[in-house]
C-alpha positions as CSV (number, residue, x, y, z in Angstrom):
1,X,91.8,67.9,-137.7
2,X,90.9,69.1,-141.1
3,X,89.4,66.4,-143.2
4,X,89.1,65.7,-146.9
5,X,88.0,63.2,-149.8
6,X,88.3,62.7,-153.6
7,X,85.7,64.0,-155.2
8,X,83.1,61.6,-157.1
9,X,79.9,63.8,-158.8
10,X,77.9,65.4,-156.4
11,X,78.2,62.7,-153.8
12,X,80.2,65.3,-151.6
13,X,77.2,66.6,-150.3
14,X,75.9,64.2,-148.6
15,X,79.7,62.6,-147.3
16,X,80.6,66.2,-146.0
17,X,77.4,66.0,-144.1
18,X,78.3,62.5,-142.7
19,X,81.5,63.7,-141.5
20,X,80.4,67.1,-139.8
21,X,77.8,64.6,-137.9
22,X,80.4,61.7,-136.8
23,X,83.1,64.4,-136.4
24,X,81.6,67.2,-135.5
25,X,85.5,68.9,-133.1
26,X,86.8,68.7,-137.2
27,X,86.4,70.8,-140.2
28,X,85.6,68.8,-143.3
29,X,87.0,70.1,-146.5
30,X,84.8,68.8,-149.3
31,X,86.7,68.7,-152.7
32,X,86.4,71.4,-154.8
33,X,84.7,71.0,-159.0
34,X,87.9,68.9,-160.4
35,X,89.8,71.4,-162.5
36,X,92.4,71.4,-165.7
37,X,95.3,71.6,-162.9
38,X,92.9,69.0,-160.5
39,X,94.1,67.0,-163.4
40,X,97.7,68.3,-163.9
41,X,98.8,67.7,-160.5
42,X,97.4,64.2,-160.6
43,X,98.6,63.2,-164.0
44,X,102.5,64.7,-163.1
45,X,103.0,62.7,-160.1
46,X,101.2,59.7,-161.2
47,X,102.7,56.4,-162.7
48,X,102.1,56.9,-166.8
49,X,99.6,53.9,-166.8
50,X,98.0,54.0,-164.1
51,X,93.9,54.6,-164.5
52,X,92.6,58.3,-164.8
53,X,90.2,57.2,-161.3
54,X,94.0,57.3,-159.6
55,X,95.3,60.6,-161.3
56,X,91.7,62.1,-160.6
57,X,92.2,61.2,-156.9
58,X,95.3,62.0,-156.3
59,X,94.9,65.7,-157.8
60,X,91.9,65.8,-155.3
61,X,94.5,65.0,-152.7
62,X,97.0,67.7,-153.1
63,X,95.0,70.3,-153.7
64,X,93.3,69.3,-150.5
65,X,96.9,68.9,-148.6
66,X,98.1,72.5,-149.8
67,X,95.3,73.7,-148.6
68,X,95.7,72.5,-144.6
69,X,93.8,69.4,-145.1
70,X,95.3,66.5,-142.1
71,X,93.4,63.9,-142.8
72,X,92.6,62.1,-146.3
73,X,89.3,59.6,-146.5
74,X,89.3,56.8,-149.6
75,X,87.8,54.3,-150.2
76,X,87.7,51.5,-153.2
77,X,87.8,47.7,-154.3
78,X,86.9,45.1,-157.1
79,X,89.5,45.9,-159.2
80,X,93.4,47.2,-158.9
81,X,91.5,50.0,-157.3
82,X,91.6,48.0,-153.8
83,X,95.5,48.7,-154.0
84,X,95.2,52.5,-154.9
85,X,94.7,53.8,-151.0
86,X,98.5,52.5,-150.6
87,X,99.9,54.0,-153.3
88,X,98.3,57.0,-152.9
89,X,100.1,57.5,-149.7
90,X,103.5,56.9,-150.4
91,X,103.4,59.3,-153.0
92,X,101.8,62.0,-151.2
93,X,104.5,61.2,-148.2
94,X,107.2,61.0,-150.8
95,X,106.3,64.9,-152.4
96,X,106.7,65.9,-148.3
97,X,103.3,66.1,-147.3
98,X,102.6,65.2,-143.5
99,X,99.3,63.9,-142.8
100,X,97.2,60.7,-142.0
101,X,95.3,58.5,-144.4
102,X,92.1,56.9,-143.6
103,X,91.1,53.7,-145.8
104,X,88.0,52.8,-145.4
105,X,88.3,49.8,-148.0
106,X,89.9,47.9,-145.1
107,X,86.9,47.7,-143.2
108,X,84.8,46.4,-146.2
109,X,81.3,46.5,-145.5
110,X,80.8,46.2,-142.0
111,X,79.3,49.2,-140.3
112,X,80.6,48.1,-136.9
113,X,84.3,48.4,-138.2
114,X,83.6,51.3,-140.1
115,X,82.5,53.3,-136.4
116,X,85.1,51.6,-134.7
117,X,87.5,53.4,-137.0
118,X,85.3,56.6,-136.6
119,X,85.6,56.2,-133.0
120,X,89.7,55.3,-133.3
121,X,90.0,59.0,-135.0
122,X,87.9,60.3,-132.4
123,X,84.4,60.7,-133.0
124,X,82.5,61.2,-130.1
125,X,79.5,59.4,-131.3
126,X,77.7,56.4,-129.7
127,X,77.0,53.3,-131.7
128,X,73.2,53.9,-132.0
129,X,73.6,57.7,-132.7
130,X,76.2,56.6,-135.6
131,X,73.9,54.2,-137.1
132,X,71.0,56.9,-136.9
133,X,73.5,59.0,-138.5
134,X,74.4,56.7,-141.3
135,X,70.6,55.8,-141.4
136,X,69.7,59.9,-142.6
137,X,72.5,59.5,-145.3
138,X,71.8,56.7,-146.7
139,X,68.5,58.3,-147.0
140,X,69.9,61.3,-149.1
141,X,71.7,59.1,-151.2
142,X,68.9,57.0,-151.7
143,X,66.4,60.0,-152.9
144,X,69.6,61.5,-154.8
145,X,69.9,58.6,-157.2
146,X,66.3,58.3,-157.6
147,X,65.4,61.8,-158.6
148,X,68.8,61.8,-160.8
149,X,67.5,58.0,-162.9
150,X,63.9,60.1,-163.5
151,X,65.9,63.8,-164.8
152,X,67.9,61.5,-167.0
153,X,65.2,59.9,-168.4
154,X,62.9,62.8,-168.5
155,X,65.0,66.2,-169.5
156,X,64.8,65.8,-173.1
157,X,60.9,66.1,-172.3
158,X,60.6,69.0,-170.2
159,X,58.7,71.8,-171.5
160,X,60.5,74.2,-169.2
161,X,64.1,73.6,-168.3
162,X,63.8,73.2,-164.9
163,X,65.0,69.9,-163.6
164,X,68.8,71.3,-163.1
165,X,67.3,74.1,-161.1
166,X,65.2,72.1,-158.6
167,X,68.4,69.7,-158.3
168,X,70.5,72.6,-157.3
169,X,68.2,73.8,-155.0
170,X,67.8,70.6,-153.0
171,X,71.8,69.8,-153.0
172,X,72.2,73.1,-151.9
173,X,69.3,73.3,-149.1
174,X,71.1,69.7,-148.0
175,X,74.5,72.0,-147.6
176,X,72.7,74.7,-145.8
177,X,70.6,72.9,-143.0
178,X,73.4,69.8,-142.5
179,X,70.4,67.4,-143.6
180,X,68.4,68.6,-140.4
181,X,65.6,68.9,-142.4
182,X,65.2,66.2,-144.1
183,X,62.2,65.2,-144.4
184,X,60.5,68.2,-145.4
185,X,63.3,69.3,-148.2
186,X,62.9,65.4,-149.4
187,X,59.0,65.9,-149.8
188,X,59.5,69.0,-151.5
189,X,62.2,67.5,-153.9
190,X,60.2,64.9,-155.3
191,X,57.0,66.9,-154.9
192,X,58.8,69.4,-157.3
193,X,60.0,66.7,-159.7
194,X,56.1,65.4,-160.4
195,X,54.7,68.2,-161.0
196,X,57.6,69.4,-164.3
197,X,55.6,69.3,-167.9
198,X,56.6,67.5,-170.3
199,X,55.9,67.3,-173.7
200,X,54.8,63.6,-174.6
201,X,54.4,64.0,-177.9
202,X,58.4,64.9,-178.7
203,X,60.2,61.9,-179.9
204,X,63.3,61.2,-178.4
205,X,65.9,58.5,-178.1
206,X,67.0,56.0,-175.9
207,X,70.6,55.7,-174.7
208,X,71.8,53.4,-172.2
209,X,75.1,53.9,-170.5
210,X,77.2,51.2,-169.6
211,X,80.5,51.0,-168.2
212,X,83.8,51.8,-164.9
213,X,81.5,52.9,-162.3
214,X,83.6,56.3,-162.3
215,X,83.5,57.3,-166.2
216,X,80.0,56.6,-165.5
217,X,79.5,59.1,-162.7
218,X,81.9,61.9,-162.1
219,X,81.0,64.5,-165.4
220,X,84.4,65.9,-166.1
221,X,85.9,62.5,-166.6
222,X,83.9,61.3,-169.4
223,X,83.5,65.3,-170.8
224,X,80.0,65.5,-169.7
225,X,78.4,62.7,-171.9
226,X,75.1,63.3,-170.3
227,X,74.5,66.4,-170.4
228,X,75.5,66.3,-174.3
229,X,72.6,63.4,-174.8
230,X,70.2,65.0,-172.9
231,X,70.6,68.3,-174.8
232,X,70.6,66.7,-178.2
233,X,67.2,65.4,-176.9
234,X,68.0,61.9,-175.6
235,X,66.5,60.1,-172.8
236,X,69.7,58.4,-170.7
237,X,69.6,55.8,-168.9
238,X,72.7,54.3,-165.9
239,X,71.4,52.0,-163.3
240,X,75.5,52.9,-161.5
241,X,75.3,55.0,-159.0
242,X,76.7,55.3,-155.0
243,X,73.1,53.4,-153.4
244,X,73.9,50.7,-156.0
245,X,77.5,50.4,-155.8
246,X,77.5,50.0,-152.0
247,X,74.5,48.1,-151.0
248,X,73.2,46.2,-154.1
249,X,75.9,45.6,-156.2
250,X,77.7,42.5,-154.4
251,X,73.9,41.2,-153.7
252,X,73.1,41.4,-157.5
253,X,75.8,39.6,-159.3
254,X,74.3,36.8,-159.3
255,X,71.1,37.9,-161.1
256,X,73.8,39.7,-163.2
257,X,75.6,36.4,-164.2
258,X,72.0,35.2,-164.7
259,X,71.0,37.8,-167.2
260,X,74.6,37.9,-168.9
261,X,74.7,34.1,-169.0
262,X,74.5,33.3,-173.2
263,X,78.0,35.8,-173.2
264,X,79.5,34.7,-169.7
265,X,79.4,32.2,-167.2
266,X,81.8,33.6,-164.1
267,X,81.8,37.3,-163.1
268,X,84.4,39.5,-165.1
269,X,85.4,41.8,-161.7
270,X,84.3,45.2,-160.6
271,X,81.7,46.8,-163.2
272,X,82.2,44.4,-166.0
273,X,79.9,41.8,-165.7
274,X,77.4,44.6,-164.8
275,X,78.1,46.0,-168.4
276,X,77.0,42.8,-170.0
277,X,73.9,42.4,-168.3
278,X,72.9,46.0,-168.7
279,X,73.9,46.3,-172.5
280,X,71.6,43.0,-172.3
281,X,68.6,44.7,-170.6
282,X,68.9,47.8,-172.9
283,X,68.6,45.9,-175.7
284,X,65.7,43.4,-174.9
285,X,63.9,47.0,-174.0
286,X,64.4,48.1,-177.2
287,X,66.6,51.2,-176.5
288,X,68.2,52.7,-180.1
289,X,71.5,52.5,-178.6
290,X,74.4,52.0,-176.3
291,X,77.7,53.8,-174.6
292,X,80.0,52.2,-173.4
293,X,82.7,54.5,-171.2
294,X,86.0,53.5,-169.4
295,X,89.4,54.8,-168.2
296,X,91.8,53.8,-170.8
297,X,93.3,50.4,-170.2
298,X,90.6,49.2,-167.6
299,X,91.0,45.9,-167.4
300,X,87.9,44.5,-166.6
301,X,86.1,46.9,-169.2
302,X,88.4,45.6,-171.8
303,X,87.1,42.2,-170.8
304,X,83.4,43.0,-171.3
305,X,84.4,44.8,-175.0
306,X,84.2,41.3,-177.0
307,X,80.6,40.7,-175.3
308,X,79.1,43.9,-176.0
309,X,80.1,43.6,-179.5
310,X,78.5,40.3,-179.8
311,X,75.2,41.5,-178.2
312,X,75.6,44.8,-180.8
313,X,75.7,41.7,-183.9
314,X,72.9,39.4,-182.1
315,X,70.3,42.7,-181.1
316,X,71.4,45.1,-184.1
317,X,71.8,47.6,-181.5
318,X,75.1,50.1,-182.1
319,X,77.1,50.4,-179.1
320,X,80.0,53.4,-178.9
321,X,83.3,52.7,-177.1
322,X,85.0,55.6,-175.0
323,X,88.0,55.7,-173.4
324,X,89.0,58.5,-171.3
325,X,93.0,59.5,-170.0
326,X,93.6,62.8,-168.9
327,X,94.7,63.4,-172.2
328,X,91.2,63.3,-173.6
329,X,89.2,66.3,-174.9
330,X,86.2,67.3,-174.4
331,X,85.9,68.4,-177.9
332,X,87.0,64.8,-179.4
333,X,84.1,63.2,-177.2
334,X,81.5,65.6,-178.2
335,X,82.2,65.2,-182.1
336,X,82.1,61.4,-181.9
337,X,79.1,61.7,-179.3
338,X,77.0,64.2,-181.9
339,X,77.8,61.8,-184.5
340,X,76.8,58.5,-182.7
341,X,73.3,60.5,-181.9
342,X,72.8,61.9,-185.5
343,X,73.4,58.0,-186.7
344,X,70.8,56.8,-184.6
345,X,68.5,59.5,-185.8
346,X,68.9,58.6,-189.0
347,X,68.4,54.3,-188.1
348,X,65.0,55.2,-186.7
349,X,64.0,57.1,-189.6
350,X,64.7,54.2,-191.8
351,X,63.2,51.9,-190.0
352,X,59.7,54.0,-189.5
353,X,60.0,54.1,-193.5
354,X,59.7,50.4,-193.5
């Protein structure tokens, strides 16, 4: 059994180490950095419409399937999304490929239908040694999207550039020692993290970034946006990530519908009423401005747009729209992101004048 998943940021690190754990009689393929023919393959045997998340995916797949994988992981919900696992399949079975896909989106949330489908595909693990498993993982992620919120925040500061280093160094020592050590790598990490200089008298920006929870987090589909902010000396700030998406998200909506309540009164699906609230919270906080990224023709996204723009009118705060295909360039997004950032310069310099 060779097993493999789409990828989604850096979040393969700590799945792959899930899946040695709860499987360890198979080899786990992690996906590879998503590629110009990642994309190729996904886009040609993709319907034309259909959302970059499902072209992204299903590029992910073949490459995986020509490469021996025999079992394919997905998972996914809130929007047409739920119905991508599906569709995935019959393509893939249609091109000729023989192999067994796992959907974890049936099971929903519930951990003890999540193992028993673990156990199904024939893990050997007991119950309590699963949940100690998913207990360690849930742990990475956890100290993952913590130390990436602070680099965001904090890079355009650093008077050394050392934050991608020590961030390499811990994913990596997570690959190495299968998570075994824990603890003392975790300590380190965020040891390390404390102790970077930074140079608090720089003035810098605030960006917020809004948005499809993918655009948001995978780097080549939204043509690394946050690295470009952060090296035109921006401070970025996303509160999506995995930890948030999968245990807080469904808990929060209605403090979300609370915060987003003068623009909407019933929740918009998947991210959307997420955007509202954040692009709200952004701009009581006084941040300079906001970013709002999604996969061209994302419904729910295209649902928040009107709101945004009214909170851009009622907070004077600008807010850029970006929409991604597989057509988009990198190039296109970084001129319109250089001169979004150059804009705001300019705003804060008028209004220190005053």
């Amino acid at each position: 059994m060779i097993i493999s998943f789409p990828r989604l940021g850096d979040y393969h690190v700590p799945l792959s180490i899930m899946l040695r754990r709860v499987f360890p009689q198979a080899e786990i393929m992690p996906p590879g950095p998503v590629t110009a023919k990642t994309v190729e393959l996904g886009a040609r045997h993709s319907p034309d419409f259909v959302c970059m998340p499902f072209k992204y995916n299903l590029g992910n797949y073949i490459e995986a399937l020509d490469k021996g994988a025999t079992v394919l992981m997905g998972a996914g919900g809130g929007c047409r999304y739920g119905f991508y696992g599906e569709l995935h399949e019959l393509i893939l079975k249609d091109l000729g490929y023989d192999f067994e896909y796992v959907n974890f989106f049936e099971c929903g949330k519930s951990v003890l239908q999540i193992y028993k489908l673990c156990k199904k595909l024939g893990s050997p693990l007991s119950l309590p040694r699963f949940l100690l498993t998913a207990h360690s993982i849930i742990k990475i992620l956890a100290v993952m999207d913590k130390g990436d919120f602070f680099i965001r925040q904090n890079s355009c500061l650093e008077i050394k550039p050392i934050f991608d280093w020590l961030r390499d160094g811990y994913l990596g020592s997570l690959s190495a020692y299968g998570g075994k050590k824990l603890n003392s790598l975790t300590r380190d990490y965020s040891r390390n993290l404390g102790n970077v200089k930074f140079d608090k008298n720089k003035e810098t920006l605030r960006i917020g970034l809004v948005g499809e929870l993918f655009s948001l987090i995978e780097p080549t589909a939204q043509a690394a946006i946050e690295r470009a902010l952060i090296n035109s000396g921006a401070a970025v700030t996303r509160h999506t990530n995995l930890t948030y998406l999968v245990f807080q998200k469904t808990k929060s909506i209605p403090q979300l519908l609370n915060t987003a309540r003068p623009y909407i009164d019933y929740h918009l699906g998947a991210d959307a009423t997420g955007t509202v609230a954040h692009a709200i919270d952004f701009a009581e906080n006084d941040y300079d401005g906001i970013i709002h990224l999604k996969p061209f023709g994302c419904t729910p996204e295209l649902n928040a747009i009107p709101f945004l723009e009214q909170i851009s009118r009622d907070y004077k705060i600008p807010v850029l729209y970006l929409s991604f295909d597989t057509q988009t360039t990198p190039t296109g997004v970084g001129t319109r992101i250089e001169a979004f950032v150059e804009s705001l310069k300019e705003k804060t310099k008028w209004i220190t004048k005053l």
